[in-house]
VOPAGU-2260 file (C-alpha; in pm, 1 decimal, decimal comma):
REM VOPAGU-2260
SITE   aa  ch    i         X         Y         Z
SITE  UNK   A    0  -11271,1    3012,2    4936,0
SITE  UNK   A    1  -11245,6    2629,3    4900,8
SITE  UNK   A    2  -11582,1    2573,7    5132,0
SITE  UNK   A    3  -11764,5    2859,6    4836,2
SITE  UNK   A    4  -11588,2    2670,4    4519,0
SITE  UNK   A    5  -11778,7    2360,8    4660,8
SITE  UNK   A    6  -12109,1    2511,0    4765,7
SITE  UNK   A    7  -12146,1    2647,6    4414,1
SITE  UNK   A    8  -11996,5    2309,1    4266,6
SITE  UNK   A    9  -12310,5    2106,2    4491,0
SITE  UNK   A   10  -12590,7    2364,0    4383,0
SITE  UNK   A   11  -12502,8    2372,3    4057,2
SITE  UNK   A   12  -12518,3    1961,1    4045,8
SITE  UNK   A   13  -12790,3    1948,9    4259,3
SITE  UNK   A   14  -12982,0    2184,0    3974,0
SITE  UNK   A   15  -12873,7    1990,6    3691,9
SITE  UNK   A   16  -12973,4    1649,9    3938,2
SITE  UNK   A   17  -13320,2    1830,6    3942,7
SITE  UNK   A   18  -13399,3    1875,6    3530,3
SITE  UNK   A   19  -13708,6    1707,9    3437,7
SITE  UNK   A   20  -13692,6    1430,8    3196,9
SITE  UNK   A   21  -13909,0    1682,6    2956,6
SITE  UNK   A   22  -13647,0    1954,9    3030,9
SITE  UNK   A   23  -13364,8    1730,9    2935,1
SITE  UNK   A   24  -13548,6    1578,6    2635,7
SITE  UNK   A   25  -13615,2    1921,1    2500,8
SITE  UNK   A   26  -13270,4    2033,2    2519,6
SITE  UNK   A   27  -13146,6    1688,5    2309,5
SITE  UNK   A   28  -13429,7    1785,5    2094,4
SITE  UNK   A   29  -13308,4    2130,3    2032,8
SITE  UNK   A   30  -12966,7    2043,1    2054,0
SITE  UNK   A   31  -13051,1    1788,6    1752,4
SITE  UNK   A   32  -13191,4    2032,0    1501,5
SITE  UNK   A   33  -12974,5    2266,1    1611,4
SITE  UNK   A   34  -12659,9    2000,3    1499,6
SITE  UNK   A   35  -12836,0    1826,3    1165,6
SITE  UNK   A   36  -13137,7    2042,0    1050,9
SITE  UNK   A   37  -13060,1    2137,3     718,8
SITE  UNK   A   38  -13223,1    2468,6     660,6
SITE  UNK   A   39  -13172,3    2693,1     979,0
SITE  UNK   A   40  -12952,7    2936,4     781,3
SITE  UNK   A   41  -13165,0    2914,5     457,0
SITE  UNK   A   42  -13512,0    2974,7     653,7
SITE  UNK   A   43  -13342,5    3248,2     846,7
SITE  UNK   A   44  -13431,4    3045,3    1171,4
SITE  UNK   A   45  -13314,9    3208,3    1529,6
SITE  UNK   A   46  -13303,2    2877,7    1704,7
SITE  UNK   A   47  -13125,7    2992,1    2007,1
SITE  UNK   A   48  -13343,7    3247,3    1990,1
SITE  UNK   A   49  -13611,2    2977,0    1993,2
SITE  UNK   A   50  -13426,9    2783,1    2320,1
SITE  UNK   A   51  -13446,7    3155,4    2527,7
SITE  UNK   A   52  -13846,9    3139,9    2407,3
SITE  UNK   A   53  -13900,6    2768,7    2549,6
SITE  UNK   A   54  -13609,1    2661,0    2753,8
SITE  UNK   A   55  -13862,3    2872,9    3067,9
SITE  UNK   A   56  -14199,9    2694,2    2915,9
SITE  UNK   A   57  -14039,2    2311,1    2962,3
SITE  UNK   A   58  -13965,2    2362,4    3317,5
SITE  UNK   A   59  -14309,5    2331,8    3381,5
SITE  UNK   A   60  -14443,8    2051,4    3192,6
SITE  UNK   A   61  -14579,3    1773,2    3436,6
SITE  UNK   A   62  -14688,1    1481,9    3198,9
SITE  UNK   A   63  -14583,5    1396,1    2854,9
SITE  UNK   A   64  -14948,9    1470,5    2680,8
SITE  UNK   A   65  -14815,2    1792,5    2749,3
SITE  UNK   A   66  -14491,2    1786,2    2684,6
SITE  UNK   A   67  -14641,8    1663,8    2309,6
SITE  UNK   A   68  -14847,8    1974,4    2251,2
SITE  UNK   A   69  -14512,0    2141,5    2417,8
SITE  UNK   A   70  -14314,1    1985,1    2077,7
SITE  UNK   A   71  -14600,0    2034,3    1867,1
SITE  UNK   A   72  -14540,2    2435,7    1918,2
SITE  UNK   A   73  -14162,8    2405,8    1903,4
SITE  UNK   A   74  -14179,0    2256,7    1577,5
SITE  UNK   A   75  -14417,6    2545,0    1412,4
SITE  UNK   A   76  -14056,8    2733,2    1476,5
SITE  UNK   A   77  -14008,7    2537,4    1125,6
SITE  UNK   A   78  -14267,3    2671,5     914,3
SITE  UNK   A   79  -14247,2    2326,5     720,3
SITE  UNK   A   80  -14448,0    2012,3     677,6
SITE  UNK   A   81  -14136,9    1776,5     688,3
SITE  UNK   A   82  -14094,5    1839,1    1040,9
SITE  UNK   A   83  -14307,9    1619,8    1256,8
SITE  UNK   A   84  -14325,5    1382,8    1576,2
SITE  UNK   A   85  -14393,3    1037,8    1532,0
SITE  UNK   A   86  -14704,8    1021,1    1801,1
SITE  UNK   A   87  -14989,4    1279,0    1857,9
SITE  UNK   A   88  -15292,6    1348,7    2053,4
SITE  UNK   A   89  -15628,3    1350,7    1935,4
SITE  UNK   A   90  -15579,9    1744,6    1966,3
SITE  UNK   A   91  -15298,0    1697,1    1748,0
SITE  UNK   A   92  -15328,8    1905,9    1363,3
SITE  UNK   A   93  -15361,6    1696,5    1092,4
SITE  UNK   A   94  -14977,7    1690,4     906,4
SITE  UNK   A   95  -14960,0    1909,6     636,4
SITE  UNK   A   96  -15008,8    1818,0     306,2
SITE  UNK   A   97  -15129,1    1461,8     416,7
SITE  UNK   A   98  -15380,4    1560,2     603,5
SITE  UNK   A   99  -15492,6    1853,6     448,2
SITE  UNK   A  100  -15728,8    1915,8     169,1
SITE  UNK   A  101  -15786,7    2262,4      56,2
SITE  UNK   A  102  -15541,7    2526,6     -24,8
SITE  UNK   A  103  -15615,3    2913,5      66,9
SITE  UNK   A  104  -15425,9    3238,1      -2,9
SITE  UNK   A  105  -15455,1    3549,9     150,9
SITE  UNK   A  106  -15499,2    3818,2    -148,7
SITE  UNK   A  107  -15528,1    4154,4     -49,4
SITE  UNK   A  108  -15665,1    4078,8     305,0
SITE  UNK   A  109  -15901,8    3841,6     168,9
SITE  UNK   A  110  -15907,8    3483,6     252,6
SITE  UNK   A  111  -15949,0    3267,3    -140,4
SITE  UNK   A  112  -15963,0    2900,1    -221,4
SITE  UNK   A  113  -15697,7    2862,1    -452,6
SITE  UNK   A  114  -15745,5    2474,2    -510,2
SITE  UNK   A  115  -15903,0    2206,9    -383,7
SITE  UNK   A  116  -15785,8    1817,4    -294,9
SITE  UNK   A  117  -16040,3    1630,8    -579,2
SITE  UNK   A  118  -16247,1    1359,2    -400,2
SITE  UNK   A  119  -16179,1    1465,5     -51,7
SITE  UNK   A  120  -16411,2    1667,9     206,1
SITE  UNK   A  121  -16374,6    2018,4     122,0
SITE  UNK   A  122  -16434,7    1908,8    -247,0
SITE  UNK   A  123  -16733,9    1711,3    -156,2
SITE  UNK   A  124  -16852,8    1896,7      60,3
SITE  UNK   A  125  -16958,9    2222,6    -186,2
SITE  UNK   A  126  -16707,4    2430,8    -154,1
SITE  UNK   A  127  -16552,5    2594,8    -487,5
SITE  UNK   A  128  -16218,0    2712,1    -621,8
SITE  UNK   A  129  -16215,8    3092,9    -595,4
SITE  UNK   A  130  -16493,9    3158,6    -299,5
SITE  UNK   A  131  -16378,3    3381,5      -2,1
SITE  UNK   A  132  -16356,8    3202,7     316,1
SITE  UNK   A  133  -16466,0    3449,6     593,4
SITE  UNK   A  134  -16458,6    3209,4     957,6
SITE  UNK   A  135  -16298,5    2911,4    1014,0
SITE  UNK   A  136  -16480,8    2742,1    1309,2
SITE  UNK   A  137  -16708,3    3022,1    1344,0
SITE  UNK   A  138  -16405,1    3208,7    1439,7
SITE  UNK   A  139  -16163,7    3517,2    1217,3
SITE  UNK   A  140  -15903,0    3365,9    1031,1
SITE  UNK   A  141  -15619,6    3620,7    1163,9
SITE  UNK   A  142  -15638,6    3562,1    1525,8
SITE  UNK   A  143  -15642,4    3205,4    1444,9
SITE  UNK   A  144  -15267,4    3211,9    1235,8
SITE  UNK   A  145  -15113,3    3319,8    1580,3
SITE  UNK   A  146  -15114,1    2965,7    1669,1
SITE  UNK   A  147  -14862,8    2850,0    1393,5
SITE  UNK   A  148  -14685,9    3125,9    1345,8
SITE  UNK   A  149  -14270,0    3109,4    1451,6
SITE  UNK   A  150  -14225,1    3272,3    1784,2
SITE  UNK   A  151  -13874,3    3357,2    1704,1
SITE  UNK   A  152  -13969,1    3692,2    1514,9
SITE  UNK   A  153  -14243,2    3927,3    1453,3
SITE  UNK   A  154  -14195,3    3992,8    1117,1
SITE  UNK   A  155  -14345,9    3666,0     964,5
SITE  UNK   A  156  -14252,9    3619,8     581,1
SITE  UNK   A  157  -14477,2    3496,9     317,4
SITE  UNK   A  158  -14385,1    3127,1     388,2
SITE  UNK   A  159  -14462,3    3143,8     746,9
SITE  UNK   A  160  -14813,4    3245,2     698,7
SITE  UNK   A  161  -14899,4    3046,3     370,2
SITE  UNK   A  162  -14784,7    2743,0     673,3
SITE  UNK   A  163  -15029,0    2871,2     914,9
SITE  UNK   A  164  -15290,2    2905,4     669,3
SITE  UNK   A  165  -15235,2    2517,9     516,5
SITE  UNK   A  166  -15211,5    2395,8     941,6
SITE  UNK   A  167  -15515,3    2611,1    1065,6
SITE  UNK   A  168  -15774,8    2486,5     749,1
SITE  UNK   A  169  -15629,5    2113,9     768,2
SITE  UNK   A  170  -15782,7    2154,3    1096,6
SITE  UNK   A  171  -15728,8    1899,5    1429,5
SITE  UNK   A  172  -15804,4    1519,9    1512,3
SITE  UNK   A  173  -16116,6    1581,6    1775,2
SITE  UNK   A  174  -16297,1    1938,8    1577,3
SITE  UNK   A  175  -16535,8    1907,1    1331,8
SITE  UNK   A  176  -16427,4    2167,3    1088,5
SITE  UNK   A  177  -16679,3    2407,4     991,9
SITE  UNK   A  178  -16597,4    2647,9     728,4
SITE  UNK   A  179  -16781,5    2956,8     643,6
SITE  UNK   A  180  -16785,7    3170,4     289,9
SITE  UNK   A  181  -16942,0    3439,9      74,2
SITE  UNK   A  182  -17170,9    3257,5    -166,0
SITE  UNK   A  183  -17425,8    3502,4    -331,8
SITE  UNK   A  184  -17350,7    3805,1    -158,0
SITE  UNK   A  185  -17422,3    3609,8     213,7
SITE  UNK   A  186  -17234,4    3424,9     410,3
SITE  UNK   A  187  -17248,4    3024,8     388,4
SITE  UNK   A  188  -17120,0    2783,8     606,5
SITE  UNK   A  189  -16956,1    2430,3     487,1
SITE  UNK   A  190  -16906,1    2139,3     725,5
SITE  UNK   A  191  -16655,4    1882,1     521,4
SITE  UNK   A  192  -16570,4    1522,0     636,1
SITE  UNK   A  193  -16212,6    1452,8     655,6
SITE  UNK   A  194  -16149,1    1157,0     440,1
SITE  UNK   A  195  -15861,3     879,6     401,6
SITE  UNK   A  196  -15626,0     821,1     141,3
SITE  UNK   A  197  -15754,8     519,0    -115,1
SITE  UNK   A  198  -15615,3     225,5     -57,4
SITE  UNK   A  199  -15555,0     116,7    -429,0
SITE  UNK   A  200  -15143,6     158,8    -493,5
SITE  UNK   A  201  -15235,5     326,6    -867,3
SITE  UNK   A  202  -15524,5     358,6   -1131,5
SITE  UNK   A  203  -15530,5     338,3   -1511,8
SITE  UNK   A  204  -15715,0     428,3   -1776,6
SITE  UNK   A  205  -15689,2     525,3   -2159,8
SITE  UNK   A  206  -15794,1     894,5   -2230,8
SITE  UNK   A  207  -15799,9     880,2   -2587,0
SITE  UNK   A  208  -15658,1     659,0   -2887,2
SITE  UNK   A  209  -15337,8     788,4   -2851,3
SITE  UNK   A  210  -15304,3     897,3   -2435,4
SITE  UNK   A  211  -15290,4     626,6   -2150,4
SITE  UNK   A  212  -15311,2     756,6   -1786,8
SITE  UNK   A  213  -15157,7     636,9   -1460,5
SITE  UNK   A  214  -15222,1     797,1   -1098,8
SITE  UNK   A  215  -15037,8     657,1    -807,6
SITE  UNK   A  216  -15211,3     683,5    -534,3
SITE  UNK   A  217  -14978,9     816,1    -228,9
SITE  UNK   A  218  -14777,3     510,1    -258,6
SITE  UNK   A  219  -14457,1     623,5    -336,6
SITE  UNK   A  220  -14293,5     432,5       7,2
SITE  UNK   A  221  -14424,6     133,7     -66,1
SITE  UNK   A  222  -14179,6     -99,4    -297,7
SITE  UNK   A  223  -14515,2    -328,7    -405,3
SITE  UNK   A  224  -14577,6     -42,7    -617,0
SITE  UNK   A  225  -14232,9     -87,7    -851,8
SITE  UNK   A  226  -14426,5    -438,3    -941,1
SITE  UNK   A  227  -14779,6    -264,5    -973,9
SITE  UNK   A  228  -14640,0      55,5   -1170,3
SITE  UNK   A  229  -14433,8    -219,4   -1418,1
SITE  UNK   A  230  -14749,0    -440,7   -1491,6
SITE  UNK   A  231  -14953,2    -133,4   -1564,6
SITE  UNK   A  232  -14693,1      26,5   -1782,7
SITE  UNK   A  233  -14595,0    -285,5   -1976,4
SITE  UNK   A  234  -14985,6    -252,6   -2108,4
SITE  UNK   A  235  -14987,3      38,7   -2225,4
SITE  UNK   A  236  -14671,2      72,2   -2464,3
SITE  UNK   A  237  -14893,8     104,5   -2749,5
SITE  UNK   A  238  -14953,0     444,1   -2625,9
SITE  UNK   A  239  -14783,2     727,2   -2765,7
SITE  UNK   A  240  -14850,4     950,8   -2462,2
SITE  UNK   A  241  -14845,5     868,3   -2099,0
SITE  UNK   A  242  -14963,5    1067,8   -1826,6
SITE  UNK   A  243  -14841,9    1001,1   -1494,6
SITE  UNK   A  244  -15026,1    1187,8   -1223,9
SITE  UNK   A  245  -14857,7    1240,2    -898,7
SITE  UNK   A  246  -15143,5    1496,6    -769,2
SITE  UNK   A  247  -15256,5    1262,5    -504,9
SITE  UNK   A  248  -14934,9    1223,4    -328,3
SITE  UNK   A  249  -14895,1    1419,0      -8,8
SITE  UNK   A  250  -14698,4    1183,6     224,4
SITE  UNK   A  251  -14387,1    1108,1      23,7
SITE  UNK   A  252  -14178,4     793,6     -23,0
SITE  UNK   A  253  -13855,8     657,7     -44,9
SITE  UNK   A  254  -13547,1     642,6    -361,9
SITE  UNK   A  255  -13587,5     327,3    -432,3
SITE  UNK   A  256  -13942,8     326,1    -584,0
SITE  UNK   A  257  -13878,2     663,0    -742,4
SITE  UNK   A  258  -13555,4     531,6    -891,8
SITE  UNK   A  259  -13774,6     206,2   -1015,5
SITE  UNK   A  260  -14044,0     383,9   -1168,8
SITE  UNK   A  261  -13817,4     640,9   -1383,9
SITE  UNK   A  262  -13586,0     382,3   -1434,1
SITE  UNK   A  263  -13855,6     251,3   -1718,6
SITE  UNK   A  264  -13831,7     603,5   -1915,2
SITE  UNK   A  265  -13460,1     612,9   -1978,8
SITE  UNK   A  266  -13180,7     381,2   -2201,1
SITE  UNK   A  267  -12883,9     542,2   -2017,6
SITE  UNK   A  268  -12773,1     613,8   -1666,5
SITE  UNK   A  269  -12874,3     979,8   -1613,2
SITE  UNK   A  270  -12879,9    1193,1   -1258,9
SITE  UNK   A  271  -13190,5    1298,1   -1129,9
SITE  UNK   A  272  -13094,8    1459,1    -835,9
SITE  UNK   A  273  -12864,0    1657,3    -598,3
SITE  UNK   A  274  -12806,8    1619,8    -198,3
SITE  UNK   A  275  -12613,5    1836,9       4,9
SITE  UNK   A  276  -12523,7    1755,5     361,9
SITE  UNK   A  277  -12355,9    1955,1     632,8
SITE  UNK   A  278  -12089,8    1804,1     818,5
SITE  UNK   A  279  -12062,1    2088,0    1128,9
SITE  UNK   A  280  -11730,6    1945,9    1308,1
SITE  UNK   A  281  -11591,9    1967,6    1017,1
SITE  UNK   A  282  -11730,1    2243,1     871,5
SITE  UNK   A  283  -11727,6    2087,6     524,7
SITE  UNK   A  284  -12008,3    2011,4     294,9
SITE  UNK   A  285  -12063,0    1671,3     157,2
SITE  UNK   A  286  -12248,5    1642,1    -148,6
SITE  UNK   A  287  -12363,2    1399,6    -425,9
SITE  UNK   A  288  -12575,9    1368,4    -738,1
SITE  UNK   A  289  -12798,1    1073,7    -708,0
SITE  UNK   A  290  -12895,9     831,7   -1058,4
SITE  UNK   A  291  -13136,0     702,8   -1225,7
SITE  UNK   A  292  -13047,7     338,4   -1428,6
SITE  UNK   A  293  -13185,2     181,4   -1695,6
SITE  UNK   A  294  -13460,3     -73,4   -1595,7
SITE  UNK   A  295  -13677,1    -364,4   -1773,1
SITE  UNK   A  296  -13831,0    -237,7   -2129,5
SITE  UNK   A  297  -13814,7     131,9   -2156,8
SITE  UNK   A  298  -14145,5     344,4   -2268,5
SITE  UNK   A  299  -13990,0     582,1   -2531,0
SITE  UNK   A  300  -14312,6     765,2   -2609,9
SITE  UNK   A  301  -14403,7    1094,7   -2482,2
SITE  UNK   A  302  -14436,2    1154,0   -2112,8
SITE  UNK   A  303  -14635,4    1401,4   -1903,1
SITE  UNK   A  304  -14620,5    1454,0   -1532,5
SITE  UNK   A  305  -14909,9    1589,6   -1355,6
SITE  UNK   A  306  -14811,8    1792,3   -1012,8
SITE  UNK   A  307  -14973,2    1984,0    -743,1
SITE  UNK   A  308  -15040,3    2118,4    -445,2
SITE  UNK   A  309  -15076,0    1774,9    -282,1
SITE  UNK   A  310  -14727,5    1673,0    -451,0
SITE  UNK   A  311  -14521,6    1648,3    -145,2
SITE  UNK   A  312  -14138,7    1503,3    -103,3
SITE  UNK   A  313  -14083,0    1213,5    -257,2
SITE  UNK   A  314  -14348,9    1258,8    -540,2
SITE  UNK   A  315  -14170,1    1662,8    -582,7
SITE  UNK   A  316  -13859,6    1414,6    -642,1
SITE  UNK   A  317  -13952,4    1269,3    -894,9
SITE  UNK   A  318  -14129,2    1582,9   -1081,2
SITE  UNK   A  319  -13769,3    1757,6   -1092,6
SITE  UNK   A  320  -13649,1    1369,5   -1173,9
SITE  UNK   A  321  -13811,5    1344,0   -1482,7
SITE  UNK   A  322  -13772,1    1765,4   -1571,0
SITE  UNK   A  323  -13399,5    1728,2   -1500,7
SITE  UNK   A  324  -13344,0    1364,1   -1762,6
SITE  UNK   A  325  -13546,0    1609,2   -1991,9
SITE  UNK   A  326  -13789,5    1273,2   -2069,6
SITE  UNK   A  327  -14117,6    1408,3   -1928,1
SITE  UNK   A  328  -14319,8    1777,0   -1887,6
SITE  UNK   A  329  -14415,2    1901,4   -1595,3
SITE  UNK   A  330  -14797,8    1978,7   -1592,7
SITE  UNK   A  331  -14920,3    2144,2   -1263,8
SITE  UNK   A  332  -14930,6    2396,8    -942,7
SITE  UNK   A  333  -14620,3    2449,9    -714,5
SITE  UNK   A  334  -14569,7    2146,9    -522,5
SITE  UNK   A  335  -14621,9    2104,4    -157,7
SITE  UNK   A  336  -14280,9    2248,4    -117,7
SITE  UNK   A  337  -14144,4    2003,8     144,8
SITE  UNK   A  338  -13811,9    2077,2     223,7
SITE  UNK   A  339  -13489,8    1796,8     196,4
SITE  UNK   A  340  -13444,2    1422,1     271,3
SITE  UNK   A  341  -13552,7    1377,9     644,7
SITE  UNK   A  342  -13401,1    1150,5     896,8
SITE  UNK   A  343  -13568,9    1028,8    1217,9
SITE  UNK   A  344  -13389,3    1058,0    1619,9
SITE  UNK   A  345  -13552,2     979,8    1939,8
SITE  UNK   A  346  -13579,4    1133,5    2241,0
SITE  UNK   A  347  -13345,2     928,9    2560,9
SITE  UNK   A  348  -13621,3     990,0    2817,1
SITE  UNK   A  349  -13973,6     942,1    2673,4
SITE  UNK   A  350  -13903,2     777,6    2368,7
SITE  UNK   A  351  -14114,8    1032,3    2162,0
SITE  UNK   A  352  -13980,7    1004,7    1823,1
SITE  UNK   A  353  -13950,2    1253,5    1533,6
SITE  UNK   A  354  -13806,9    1362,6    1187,6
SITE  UNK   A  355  -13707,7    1642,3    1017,2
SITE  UNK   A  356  -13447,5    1724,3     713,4
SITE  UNK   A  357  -13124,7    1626,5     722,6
SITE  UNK   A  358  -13041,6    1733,7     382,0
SITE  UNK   A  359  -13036,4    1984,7      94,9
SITE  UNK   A  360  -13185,7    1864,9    -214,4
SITE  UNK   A  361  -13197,2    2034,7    -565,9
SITE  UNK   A  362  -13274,0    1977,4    -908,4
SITE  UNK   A  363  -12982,1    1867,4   -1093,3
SITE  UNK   A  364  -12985,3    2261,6   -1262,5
SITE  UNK   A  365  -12920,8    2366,8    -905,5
SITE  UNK   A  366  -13293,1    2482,8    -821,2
SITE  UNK   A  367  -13365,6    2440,2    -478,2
SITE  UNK   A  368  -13649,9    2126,6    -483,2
SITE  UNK   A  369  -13883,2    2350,7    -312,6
SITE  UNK   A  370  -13840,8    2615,2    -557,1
SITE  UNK   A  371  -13914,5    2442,8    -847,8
SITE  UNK   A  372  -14187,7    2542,1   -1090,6
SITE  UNK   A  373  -14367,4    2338,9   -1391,7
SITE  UNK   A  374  -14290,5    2401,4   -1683,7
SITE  UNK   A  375  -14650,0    2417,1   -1810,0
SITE  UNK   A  376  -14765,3    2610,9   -1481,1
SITE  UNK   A  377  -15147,9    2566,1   -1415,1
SITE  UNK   A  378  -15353,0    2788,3   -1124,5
SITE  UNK   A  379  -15491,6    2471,1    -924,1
SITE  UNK   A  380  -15589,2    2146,1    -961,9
SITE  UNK   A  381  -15915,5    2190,9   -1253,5
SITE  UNK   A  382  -15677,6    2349,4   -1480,9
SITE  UNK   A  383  -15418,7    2095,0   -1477,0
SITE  UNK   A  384  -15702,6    1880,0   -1512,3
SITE  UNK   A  385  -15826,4    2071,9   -1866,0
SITE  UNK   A  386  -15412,2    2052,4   -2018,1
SITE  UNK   A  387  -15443,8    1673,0   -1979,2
SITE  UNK   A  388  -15738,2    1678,1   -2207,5
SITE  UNK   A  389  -15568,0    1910,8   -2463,1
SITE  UNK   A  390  -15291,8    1543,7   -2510,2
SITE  UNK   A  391  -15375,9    1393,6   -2824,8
């Protein structure tokens, strides 16, 4: 009996003695979502379900370009673009919102563009709000969604698809995208560029006698813009309205420049903002309001937040920021709909790091961030365009 005890003891070693390093870094990457991801229970996510689906696959990975792609998959479990790795391939999708730059819905089985990213390749390329998109890469749409979609059931939700849909159009680092619609009755197909973000922090401009205008340009984690957003501001307080257009910011931020820049639209401390964070051991809940404070002159005229589909994270922050002090409206599409505060981790063996969110976060009403909706709600991007021009 002793001589089994210690047979089974030494195969049982000698099989843990034999894991992969990609076997054992997928089960501390599992094991790390499964202890701090914030949204398992509110996505209705089987994740043991998903370690039975991939626990098999990572036994035989053999180098770590495929042990990427092997992530890659694990993460579309997620159905959310604040879950990412910190390295890809040149196979790699593009991150979603960043890297996208046209939005589709499927309408009763038919394949629209609902918006498009102004100024970016789908936009310049000749494509239109409202045509029907028929191939993507000379290929059906449908088959294509497979891809993306959660493994973990077979009843995909609304959410799961409209992620499929925004990962399949944003389209990879090595293909060409080639995109194919119904223009006059026949089909047409599109071939747009994928283009960079601008460089330039934010841009001004005066609309009218009475309506300045200031777009930040996807810079909302980078603290030079507090000192660029402050010069521009302080030259435009003869302005009675100010439009501040967060449309071009996909790849979110951090508090401390979002704090700065509504800091300058309030005379009194005032929250902005709710976290909620899990503590599992415990099985307690710790959670907080975060503030805004008073900062340098503040603009008391009227304020008017522009939002869309390409308003992701930190810029959704500040939207509900500025809705929940009650100092600004909220002109625009849903946001990107990026779920909670992230946090990054790395992986012991091959050092492949990633992120993915580590907390709840709500409007200070108690709205979920990713539910909220303008208050002057606009169908895409041209319309929000036509309410600015209605400021006066």
């Amino acid at each position: 009996m002793t001589k089994l005890i210690l047979l089974i003891l030494f195969f049982a070693g000698n099989t843990v003695f034999a894991q992969t390093k990609y076997q054992k870094d997928f089960i501390e990457f599992w094991t790390y979502i499964d202890n701090h991801y914030a949204y398992l229970e509110q996505q209705n996510i089987d994740w043991r379900k998903v370690k039975e689906i991939y626990e098999p696959q990572a036994e035989k990975i053999t180098d770590e370009h495929e042990f990427i792609q092997f992530l890659e998959k694990v993460l579309n479990e997620l159905h959310n673009g604040h879950s990412s790795l910190n390295t890809n391939l040149n196979s790699s999708n593009r991150l979603i919102p960043s890297g996208s730059d046209l939005y589709i819905e499927k309408i009763n089985n038919k394949y629209l563009i609902k918006d498009l990213r102004k100024g970016f390749g789908t936009d310049l390329s000749g494509l239109k709000i409202g045509m029907e998109v028929t191939l993507y890469n000379g290929k059906p749409i449908e088959v294509q969604l497979e891809k993306f979609l959660p493994k973990f059931t077979d009843k995909a939700n609304q959410k799961m698809y409209q992620y499929a849909l925004d990962m399949l159009f944003a389209g990879t680092h090595d293909t060409k995208r080639e995109i194919t619609v119904i223009e006059n009755g026949k089909e047409k197909t599109y071939f747009p560029i994928t283009y960079g973000n601008r460089d330039e922090l934010l841009f001004t401009k005066v609309l009218n006698r009475n309506t300045a205008y200031i777009k930040i340009n996807n810079s909302l984690g980078n603290n030079n813009l507090i000192a660029e957003f402050d010069k521009a501001l302080d030259s435009l307080f003869q302005y009675k309205n100010l439009i501040i257009d967060l449309t071009e910011t996909p790849g979110g931020g951090n508090t401390t420049v979002a704090r700065a820049i509504m800091g300058r639209f309030t005379n009194k401390l005032l929250p902005y903002q709710i976290h909620e964070f899990d503590e599992n051991q415990y099985q307690t809940k710790r959670h907080w309001v975060e503030y805004v404070t008073p900062r340098k002159e503040i603009y008391k005229g009227n304020v008017f937040v522009l939002v869309g589909h390409w308003t992701g994270s930190m810029g959704e922050g500040i939207a509900i920021g500025f809705d929940g002090m009650k100092r600004a409206k909220i002109i625009g599409t849903q946001m990107a709909g990026l779920i909670g505060a992230i946090s990054n981790f790395q992986l012991r063996e091959t050092k492949i790091g990633f992120q993915f969110p580590t907390e709840r976060l709500y409007h200070i009403n108690g709205t979920p961030r990713e539910n909220f909706v303008p208050e002057i709600l606009t169908k895409n991007s041209e319309e929000t365009i036509q309410k600015t021009k209605e400021i006066e």
